[in-house]
C-alpha positions in Angstrom: 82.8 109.0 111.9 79.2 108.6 112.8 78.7 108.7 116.4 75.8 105.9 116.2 78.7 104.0 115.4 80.3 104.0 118.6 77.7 104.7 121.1 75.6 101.5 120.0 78.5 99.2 121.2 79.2 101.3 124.4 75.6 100.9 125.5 75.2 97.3 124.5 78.7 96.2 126.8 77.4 98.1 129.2 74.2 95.9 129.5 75.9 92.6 128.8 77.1 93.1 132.4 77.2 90.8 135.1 75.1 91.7 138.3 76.4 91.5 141.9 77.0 93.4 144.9 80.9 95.2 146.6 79.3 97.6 149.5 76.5 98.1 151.2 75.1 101.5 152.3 72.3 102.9 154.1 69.5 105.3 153.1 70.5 107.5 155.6 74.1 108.4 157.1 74.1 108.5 161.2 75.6 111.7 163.3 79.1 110.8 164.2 78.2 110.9 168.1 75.0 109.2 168.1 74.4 106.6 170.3 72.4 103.2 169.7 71.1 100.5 171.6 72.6 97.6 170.2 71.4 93.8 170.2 73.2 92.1 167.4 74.4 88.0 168.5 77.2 86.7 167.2 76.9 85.1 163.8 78.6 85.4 160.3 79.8 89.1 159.0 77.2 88.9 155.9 74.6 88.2 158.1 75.9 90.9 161.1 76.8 93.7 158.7 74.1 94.5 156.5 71.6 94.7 160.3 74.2 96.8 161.4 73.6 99.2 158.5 70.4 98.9 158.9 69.9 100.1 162.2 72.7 102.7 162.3 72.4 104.0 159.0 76.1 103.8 159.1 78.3 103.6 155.2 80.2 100.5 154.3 81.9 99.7 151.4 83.6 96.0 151.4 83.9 93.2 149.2 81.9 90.3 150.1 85.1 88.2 149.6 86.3 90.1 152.3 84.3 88.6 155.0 83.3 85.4 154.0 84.1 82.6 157.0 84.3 85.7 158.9 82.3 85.6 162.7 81.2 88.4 164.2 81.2 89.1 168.1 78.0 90.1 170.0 77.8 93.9 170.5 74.8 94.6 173.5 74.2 97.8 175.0 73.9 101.4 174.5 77.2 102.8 172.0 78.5 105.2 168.8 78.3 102.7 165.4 82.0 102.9 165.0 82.6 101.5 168.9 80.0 99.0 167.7 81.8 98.0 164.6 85.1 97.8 166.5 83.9 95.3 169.0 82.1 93.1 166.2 85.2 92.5 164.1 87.6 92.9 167.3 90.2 90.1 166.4 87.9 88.8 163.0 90.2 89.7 160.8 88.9 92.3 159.6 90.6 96.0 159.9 88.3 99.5 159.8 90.0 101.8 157.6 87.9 105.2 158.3 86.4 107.0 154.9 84.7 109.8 156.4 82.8 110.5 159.4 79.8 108.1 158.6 81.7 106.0 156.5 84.4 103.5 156.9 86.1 100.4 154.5 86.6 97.1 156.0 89.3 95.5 154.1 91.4 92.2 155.6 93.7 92.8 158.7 97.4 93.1 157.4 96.0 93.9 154.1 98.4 97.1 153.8 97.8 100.0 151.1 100.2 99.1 149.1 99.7 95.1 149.2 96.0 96.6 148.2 97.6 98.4 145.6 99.0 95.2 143.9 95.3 94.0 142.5 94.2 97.0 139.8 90.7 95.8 139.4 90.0 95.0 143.0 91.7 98.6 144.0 89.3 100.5 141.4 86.3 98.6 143.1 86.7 99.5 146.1 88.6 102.5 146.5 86.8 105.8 147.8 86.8 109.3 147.0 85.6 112.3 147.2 84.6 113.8 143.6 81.2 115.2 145.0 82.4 116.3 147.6 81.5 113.5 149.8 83.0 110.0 150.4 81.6 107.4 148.3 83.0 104.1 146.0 84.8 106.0 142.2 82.8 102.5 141.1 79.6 104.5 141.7 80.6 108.1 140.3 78.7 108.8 137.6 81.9 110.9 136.0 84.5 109.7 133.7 87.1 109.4 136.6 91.0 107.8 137.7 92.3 107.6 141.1 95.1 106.2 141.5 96.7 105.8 145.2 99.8 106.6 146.7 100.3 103.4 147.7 100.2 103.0 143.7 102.7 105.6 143.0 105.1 104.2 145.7 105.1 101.1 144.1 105.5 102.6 140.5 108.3 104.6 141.6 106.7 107.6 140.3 108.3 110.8 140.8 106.5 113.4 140.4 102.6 114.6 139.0 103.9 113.4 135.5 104.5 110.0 136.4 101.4 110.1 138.1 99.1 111.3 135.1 100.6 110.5 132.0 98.4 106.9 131.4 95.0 108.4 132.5 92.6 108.3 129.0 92.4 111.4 127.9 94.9 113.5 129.9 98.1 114.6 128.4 101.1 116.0 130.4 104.2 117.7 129.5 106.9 118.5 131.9 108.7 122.2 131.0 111.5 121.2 133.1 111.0 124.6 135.2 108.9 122.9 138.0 105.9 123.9 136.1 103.6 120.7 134.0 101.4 121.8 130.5 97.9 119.9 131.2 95.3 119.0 129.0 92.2 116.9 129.3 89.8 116.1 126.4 91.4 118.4 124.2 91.3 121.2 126.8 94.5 123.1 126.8 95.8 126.5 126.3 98.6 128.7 127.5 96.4 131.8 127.9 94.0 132.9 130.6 93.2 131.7 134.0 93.8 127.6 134.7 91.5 125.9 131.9 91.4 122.7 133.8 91.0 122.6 137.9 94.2 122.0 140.2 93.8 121.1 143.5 96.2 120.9 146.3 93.9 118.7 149.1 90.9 120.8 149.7 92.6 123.9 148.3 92.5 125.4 145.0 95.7 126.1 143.2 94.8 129.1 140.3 96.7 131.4 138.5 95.7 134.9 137.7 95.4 135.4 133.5 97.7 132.9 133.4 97.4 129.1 133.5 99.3 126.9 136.5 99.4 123.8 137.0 102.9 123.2 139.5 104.8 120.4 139.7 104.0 118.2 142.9 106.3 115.3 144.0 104.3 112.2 144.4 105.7 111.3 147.9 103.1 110.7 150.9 99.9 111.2 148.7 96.7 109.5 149.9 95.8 109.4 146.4 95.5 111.3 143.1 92.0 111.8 141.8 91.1 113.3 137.7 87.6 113.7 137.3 86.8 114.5 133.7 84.4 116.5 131.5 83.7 120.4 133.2 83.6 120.2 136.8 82.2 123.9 137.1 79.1 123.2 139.4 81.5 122.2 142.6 84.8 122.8 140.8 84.4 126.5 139.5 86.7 128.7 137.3 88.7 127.2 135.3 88.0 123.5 135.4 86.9 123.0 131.9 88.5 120.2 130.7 88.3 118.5 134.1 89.8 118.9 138.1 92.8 117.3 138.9 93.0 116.6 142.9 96.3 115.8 144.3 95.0 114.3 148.0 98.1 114.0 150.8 98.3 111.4 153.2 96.2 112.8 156.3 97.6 112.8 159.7 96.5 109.5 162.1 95.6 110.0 165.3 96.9 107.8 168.1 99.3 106.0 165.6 102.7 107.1 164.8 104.2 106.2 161.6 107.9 107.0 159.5 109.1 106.3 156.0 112.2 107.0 154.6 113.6 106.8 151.1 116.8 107.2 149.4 117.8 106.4 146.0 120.4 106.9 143.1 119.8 107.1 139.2 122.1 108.1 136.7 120.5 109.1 133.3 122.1 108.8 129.8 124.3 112.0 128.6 123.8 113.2 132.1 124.8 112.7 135.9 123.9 111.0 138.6 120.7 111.6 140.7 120.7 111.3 144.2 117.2 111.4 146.1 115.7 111.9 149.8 112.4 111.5 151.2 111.1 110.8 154.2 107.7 111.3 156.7 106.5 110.9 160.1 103.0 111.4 161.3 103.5 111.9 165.3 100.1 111.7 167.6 100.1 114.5 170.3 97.6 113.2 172.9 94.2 111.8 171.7 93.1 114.6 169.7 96.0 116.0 167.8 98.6 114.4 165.1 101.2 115.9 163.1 102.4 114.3 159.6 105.6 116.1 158.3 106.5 115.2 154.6 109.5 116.8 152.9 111.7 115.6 149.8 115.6 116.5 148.2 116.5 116.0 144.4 119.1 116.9 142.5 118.2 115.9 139.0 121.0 116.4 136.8 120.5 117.8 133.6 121.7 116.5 129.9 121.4 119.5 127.3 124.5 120.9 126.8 124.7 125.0 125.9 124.2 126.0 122.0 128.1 125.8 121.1 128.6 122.4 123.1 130.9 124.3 125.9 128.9 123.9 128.7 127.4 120.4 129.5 124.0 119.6 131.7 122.9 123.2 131.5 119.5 122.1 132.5 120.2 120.8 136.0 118.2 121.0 138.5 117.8 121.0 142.5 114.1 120.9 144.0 113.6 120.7 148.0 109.6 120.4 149.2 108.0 120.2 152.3 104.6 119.7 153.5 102.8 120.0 157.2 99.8 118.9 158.2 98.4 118.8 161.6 94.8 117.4 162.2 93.0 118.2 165.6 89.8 117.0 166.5 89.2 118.7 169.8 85.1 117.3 170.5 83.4 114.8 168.7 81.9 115.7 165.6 84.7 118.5 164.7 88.0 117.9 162.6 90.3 120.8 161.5 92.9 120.5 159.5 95.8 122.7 159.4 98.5 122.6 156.0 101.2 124.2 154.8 102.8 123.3 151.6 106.5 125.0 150.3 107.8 123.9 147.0 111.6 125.6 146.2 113.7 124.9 142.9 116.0 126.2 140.9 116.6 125.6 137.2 119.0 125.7 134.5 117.4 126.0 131.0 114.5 124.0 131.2 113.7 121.1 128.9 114.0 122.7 125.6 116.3 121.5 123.1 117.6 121.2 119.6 117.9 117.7 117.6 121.7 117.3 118.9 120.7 118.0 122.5 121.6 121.3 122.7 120.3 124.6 123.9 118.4 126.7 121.4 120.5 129.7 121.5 117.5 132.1 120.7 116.2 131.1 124.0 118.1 130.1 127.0 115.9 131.4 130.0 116.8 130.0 133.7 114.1 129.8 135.9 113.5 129.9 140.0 110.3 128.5 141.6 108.8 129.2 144.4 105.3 128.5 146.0 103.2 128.3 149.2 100.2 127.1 150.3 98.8 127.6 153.7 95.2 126.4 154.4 92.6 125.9 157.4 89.7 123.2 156.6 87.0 122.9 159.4 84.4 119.9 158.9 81.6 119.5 162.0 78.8 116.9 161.2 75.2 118.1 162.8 72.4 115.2 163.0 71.7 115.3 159.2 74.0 117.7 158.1 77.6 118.5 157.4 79.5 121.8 157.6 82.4 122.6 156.0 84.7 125.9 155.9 88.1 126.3 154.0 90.8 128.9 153.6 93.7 128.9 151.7 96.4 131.0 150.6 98.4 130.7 147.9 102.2 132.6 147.3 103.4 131.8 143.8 107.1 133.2 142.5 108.5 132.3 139.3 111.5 134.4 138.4 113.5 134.2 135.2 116.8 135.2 133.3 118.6 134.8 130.6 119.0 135.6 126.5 116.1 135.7 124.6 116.2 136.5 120.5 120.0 138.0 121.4 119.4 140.4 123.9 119.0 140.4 127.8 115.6 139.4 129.4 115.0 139.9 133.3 110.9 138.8 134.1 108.9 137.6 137.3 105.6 136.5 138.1 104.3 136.8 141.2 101.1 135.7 142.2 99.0 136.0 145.7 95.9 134.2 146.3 93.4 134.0 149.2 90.1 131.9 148.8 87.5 130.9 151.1 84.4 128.4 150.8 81.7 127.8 153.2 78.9 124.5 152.3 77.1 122.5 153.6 76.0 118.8 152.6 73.1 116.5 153.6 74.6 113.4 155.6 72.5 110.8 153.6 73.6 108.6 151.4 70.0 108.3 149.5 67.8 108.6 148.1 68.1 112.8 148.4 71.9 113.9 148.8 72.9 117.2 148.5 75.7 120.4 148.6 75.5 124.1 148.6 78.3 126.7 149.6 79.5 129.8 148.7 83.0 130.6 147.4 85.3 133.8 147.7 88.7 134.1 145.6 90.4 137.0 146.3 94.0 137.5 143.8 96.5 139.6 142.7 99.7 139.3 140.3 102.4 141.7 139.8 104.7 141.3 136.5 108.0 143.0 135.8 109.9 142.8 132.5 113.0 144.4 131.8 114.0 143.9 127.7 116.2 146.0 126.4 116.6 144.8 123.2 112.9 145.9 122.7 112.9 149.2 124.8 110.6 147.5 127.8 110.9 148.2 131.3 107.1 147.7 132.2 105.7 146.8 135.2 101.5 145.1 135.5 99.4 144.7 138.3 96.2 142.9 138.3 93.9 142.6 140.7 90.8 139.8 140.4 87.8 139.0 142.9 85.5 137.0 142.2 82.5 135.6 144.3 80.1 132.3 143.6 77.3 130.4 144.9 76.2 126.4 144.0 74.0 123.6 144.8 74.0 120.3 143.3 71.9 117.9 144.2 71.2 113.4 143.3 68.2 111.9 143.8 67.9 107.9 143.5 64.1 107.3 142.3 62.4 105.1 144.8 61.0 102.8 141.5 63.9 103.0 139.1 67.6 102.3 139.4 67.7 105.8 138.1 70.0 108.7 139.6 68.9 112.4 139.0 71.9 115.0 139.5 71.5 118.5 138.4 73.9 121.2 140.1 74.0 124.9 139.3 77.0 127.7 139.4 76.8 131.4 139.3 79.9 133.6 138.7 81.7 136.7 139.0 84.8 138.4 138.4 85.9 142.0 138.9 89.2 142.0 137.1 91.5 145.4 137.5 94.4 146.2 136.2 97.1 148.5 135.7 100.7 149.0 133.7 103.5 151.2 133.2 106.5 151.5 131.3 109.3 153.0 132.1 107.3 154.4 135.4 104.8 155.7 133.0 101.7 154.5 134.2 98.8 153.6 131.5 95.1 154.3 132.6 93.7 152.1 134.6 91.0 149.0 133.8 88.3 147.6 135.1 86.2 145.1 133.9 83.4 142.2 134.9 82.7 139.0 133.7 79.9 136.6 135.0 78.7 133.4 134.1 76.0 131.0 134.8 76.8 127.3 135.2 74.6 124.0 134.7 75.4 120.4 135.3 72.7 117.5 134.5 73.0 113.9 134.2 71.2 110.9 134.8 72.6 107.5 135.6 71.4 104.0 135.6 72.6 101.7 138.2 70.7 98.4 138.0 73.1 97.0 140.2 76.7 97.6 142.2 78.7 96.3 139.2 77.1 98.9 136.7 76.4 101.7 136.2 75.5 104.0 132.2 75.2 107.5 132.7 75.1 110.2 130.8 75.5 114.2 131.1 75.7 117.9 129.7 77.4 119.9 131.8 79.0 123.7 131.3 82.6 124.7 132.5 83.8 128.3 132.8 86.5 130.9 132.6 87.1 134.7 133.5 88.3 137.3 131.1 91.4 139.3 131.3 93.1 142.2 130.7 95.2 142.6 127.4 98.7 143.6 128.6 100.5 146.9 128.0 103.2 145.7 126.3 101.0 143.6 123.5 99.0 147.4 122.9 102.2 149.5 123.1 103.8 146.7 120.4 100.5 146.6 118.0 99.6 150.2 118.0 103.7 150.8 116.6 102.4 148.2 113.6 99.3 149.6 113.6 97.1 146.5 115.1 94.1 147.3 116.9 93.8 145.3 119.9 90.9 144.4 122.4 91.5 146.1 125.9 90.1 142.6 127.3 89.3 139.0 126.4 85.7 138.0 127.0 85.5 134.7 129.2 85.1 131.5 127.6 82.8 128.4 128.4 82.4 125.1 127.2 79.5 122.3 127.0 80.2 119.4 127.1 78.5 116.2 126.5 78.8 112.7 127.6 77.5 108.9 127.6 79.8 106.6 129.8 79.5 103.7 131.2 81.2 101.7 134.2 81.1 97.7 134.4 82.6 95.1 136.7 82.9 91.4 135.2 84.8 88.5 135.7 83.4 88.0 139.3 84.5 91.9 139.8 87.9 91.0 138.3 88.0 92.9 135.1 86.8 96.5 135.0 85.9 98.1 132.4 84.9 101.8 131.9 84.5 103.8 128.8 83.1 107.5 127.8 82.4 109.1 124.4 81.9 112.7 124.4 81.2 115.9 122.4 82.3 119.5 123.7 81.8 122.8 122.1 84.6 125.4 123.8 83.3 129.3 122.8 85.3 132.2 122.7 88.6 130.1 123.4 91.5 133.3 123.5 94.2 132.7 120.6 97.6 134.9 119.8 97.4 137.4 117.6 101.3 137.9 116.4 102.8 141.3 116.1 104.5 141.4 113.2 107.8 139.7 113.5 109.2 141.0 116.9 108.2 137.8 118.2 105.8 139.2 120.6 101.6 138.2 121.0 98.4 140.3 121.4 95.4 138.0 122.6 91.8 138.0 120.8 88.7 135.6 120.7 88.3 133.1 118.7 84.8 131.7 117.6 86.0 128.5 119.5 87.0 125.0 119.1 84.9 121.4 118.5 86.0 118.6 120.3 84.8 114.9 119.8 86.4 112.1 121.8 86.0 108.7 123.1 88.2 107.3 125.9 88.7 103.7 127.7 89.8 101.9 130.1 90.4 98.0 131.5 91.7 96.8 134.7 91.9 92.9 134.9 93.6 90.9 137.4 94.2 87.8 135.4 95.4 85.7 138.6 95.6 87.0 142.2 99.3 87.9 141.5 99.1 89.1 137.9 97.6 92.0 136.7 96.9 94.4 133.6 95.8 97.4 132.8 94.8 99.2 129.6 94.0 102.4 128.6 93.5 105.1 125.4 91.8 107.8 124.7 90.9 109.9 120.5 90.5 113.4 120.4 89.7 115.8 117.6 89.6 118.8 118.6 89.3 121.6 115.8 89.4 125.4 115.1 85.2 126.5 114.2 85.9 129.1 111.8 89.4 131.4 110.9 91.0 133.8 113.4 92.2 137.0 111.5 94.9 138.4 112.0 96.6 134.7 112.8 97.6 131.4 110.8 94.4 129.7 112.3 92.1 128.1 109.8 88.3 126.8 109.9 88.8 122.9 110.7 92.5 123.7 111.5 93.5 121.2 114.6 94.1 122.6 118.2 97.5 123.8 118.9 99.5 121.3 120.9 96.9 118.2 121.3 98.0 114.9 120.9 94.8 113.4 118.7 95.8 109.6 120.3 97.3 108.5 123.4 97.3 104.8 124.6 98.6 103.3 127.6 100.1 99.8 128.8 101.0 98.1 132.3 101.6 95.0 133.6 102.5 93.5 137.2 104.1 90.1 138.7 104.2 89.3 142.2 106.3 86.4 143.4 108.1 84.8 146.2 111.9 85.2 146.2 114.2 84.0 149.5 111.2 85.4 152.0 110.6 88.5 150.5 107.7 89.8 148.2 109.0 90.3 145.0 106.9 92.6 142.3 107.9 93.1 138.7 106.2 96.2 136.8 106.5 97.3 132.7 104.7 99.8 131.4 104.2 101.8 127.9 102.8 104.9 127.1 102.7 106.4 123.3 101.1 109.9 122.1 100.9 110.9 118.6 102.8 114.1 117.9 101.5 117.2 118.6 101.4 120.4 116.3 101.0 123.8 116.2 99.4 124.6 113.4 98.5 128.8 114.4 102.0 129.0 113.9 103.3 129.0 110.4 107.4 128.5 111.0 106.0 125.7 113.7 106.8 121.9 112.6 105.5 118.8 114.0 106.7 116.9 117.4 107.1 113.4 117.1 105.3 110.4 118.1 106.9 109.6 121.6 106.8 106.2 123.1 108.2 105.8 126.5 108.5 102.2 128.2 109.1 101.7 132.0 110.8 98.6 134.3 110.5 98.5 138.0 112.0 95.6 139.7 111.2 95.7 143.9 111.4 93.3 146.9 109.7 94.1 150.3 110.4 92.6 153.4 108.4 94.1 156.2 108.9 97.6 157.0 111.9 97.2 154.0 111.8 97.6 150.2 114.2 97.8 147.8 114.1 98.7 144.1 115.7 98.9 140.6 113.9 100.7 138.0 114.3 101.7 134.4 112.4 105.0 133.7 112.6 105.8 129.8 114.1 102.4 129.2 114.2 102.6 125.4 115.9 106.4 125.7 112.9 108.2 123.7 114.5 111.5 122.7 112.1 112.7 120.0 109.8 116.2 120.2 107.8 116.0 122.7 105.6 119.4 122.0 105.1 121.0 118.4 109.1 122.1 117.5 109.7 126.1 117.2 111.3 127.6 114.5 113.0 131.0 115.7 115.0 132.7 113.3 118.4 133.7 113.8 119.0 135.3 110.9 118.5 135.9 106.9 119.5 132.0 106.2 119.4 130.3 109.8 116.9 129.2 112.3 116.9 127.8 115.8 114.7 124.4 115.8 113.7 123.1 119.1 111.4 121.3 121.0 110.9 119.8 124.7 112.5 116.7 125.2 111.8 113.7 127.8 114.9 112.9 130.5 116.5 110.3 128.5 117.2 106.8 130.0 117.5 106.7 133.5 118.6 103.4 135.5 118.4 104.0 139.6 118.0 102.1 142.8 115.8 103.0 145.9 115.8 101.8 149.6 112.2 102.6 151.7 111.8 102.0 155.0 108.2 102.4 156.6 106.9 102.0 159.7 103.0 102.5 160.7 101.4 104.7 158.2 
């Protein structure tokens, strides 16, 4: 398709827009603790608020809806902005939800998160985040983005990270049933290397080590959930090529105490039943200090039965999270944050099965999982600028057993992370804002593998550090509607590495990569409800070693091998655009892009033992386009719309492997749209809300793989019926209402003998019907 052919139309909706006005900011934020002398009367909150900005410099975003008929009070004397804002609104109202330490939303008293939720075009207006690293309205972004809130995901019901992701253009999500998701975004996605898209608990960076991760996360408690798309390597580094996904947690509150508490009950079709807990309480300790504890119970039942149908729901499974988070603000001016995040499961045999819903029996592995994440962020705000330090450390288990290809297979992973950043950020809003930092990742991962079958009993260590320093900078032209951002990345890994088998230890390795890392783009903002914008920007990975039981295997068949894989990058570039209509009713947003991925790693198969080596490829071409609509046709009914094309191709043939020039990525669904819908209504004094919602994917492949066949196109429709009565809600839902059982990734073909084969794919959790009960005090 010519691409003239679809950026023409994207740039004319663009500028068909209608003009108008949601926030108001100043060129310049003000220090948390200065004081002002203030002499503002009393008189109407569009007249009060934007002279208040004015002479404070202070951030607000707000609809002007939101404050119409509104009266201020008169503020006099000398006092901080934000004492000043609360005694002009005191009793308007009008409630101050705080956005950052020079920034705060002003949004209608009593107006909740999740009655904000309810509207999906005024909720992607307004809502704030923090995808450069500094608070600001996802309206004015100039990145193909999604946030959605956890106010949102309470109200969908959604469970986990998949439920959270799975109708964001452009991202596709598969759930392994062993606590651990398979990501993609724009075509982005591989089961090789280091994480080739970002993954972010809260501040904290959640990477594997030559080896992607992306852990489940329950979605319980989450501020919000942010997906910025397109390489995020200038702020983002390693790994987030595709894009960053941010999973935000609900901060604690100081001087407010809050509770919520769930339980619930499904049962799912061919299954059991599924009971659930959840609850949270954010407790203030004096002034200065508040704790928020989150955890969560689930026994999800499973509904594959073992290969010879004797043993039913071998894939159940039991998952048990907690998170703490204290937040202390001892003087003005200085937040620290202190987390700690434990996820523990155990699982039967995943989500794998044949077409009768059965295990394969070349492959029945049960996994454990286990992680932790402990982190420190400190945030003080000097006159002009802001500086912020993070640690984090990361503890990642993931043992497995079971029968693999008919003999015994015993394997961990175990993976230990440290990481600290240091930047520092201008504190205005324009026309110059700013960050720079530096950023240290210390890792290492120990393997065992104990296969018999094969005569391994090997044992890997590797060992990574890497370093990196950035700056990225947007500057509004003073004559122009015009924003200049240009950011820059460097790189460097010192990977080494060690194996043994047997307690025979191989030489050891020791390799560097390094990489450079550019971001421009230039946006157009004529007014508040639009914005074009377009960008090249570069993401990144590190190399890694080849491991010793891929050489040992090849140099028996006599395939020569790399000792490492080179790193791979990608470019990628973008036009989007971002418009509000409708009187800021409908939102539209929409992105066509072009990526060129180099040196992507690929498997190299050994001969028929089953067993992989890793080369470079000459890379991959990706072309996509991806949309979006958010309309609230009335004040209580809504609908949203989404979809995203991708073609993402092979550049030239791999040797040694099935891959062709032109040859589609392994495992991409080329189309993925999205469907939802929302009622509210009165019933007997409570708020009633009725939600259905559809996603489809075209099947994914795997073409490398010769013996490989096709998934299936999977469409998956959703029902959530819920009443709320203050602090109460209650809830029937039907997740996988029309029982979609079809291939969900590319199916495997193992042979199991001269004349048979196992055939299997992942499956979905077939139709599950459940009830919840919520209770929720404060926040």
């Amino acid at each position: 398709m010519d691409p003239r052919l679809i950026v023409q139309p994207l740039v004319l909706a663009a500028f068909i827009a209608c003009s108008g006005g949601v926030h108001a900011q100043a060129p310049a934020a003000a220090a948390a603790g200065a004081q002002f002398t203030f002499d503002i009367p009393a008189q109407p909150a569009a007249d009060a608020l934007p002279r208040f900005i004015e002479q404070t410099r202070f951030q607000l975003l707000y609809s002007p809806e939101a404050v119409n008929g509104v009266t201020t009070r008169a503020v006099t004397g000398a006092m901080t902005a934000r004492e000043a804002l609360a005694r002009m609104l005191a009793g308007s109202g009008i409630e101050i939800a705080d956005t950052g330490h020079n920034a705060a939303t002003l949004r209608p008293t009593g107006a909740a998160e999740e009655q904000q939720a309810d509207s999906s075009a005024a909720s992607q207006s307004t809502i704030v985040v923090t995808a450069r690293k500094s608070a600001e309205r996802m309206f004015d972004v100039p990145i193909a983005m999604s946030a959605v809130t956890g106010a949102t995901l309470a109200r969908r019901g959604a469970a986990g990270i998949t439920e959270a992701l799975r109708d964001v253009p452009g991202v596709g999500i598969v759930d392994n049933g062993g606590g651990l998701v398979r990501l993609s975004i724009r075509g982005v996605a591989t089961s090789l290397g280091a994480n080739e898209n970002g993954y972010y608990l809260d501040d904290l960076p959640f990477t594997g080590v030559t080896v992607p991760i992306s852990p489940d996360v329950r979605a319980w408690d989450l501020e919000r959930v942010e997906v910025l798309r397109g390489p995020q390597g200038t702020l983002f580094g390693e790994g987030s090529m595709g894009g960053t996904v941010r999973i935000l947690t609900a901060r604690p509150r100081l001087g407010e105490f809050g509770f919520a508490g769930l339980v619930g009950v499904s049962r799912t079709d061919g299954g059991g039943t599924n009971p659930t807990a959840k609850a949270m309480v954010n407790v203030p300790l004096g002034e200065t200090v508040a704790l928020r504890v989150a955890a969560t119970h689930e026994n999800l039942s499973g509904w594959i039965s073992s290969a010879d149908g004797s043993v039913p729901r071998t894939n159940d499974s039991h998952v048990d999270t907690a998170r703490i988070r204290a937040r202390i603000e001892p003087v003005d001016r200085l937040s620290i944050d202190l987390s700690h995040w434990r996820y523990d499961a155990r699982f039967g045999a995943g989500n794998n099965a044949t077409e009768a819903g059965r295990q394969p029996s070349s492959a029945a592995l049960k996994p454990d999982l286990n992680y932790m994440l402990n982190g420190v962020t400190v945030n003080y705000d000097f006159d002009s600028v802001s500086l912020f330090y993070s640690y984090a450390r990361n503890t990642f288990s993931l043992p497995q057993t079971g029968s693999l290809l008919g003999g015994t297979l015993v394997s961990s992973i175990d993976i230990d992370v440290s990481s600290h950043e240091l930047r520092v950020a201008s504190q205005s809003a324009r026309p110059l804002r700013w960050t720079a930092g530096l950023y240290v990742r210390n890792a290492s991962r120990s393997d065992t593998l104990d296969f018999a079958l094969f005569g391994l009993n090997n044992a890997s260590d590797t060992d990574s550090h890497a370093r990196a320093a950035f700056a990225e900078a947007s500057y509004m032209l003073p004559s122009l509607p015009v924003e200049l951002t240009a950011g820059l990345r460097y790189y460097h890994d010192r990977l080494q590495g060690q194996d043994s088998n047997s307690g025979v230890p191989t030489a050891p390795t020791d390799f560097s990569f390094h990489s450079t890392n550019p971001r421009l783009s230039v946006a157009w903002k004529p007014n508040h409800d639009l914005q074009v914008y377009t960008s090249a920007s570069k993401g990144f990975r590190s190399g890694q070693n080849q491991g010793l039981v891929s050489l040992g295997i090849a140099d028996g068949l006599g395939i020569t091998l790399p000792p490492s894989i080179r790193p791979d990058s990608i470019w990628t570039y973008e036009l989007g655009t971002k418009a509000s209509l409708l009187d800021r009713r409908l939102i539209v947003e929409a992105a066509l892009f072009h990526s060129k991925w180099d040196d992507l790693a690929v498997r190299r198969p050994l001969g028929a033992t089953g067993f992989n080596g890793l080369i470079n490829s000459n890379g991959v071409v990706i072309d996509g386009i991806e949309a979006s609509m958010a309309w609230d046709v009335t004040p209580d009914f809504d609908l949203t719309l989404g979809g995203a094309y991708v073609d993402a191709r092979y550049k030239a043939d791999v040797p040694g492997t099935g891959i062709q020039k032109g040859m589609k990525v392994d495992e991409i669904s080329p189309l993925s749209v999205s469907a939802a819908t929302s009622y509210r209504f009165p019933a007997f004094g409570w708020q009633g809300t009725a939600r259905l919602g559809a996603v489809h994917t075209k099947a994914r492949e795997l073409p490398s793989f010769a013996l490989s066949q096709p998934g299936d196109a999977i469409t998956t429709v959703d029902a959530r019926l819920s009443f709320s009565n203050g602090p109460w809600t209650v809830a029937v839902y039907a997740d996988n209402l029309n029982n979609e059982r079809g291939a969900v990734s590319a199916r495997t073909v193992q042979p199991t003998g001269p004349d048979t084969s196992d055939v299997y794919a992942q499956r979905l959790r077939p139709r599950t019907l459940g009830m919840e009960l919520r209770y929720a005090l404060g926040r």
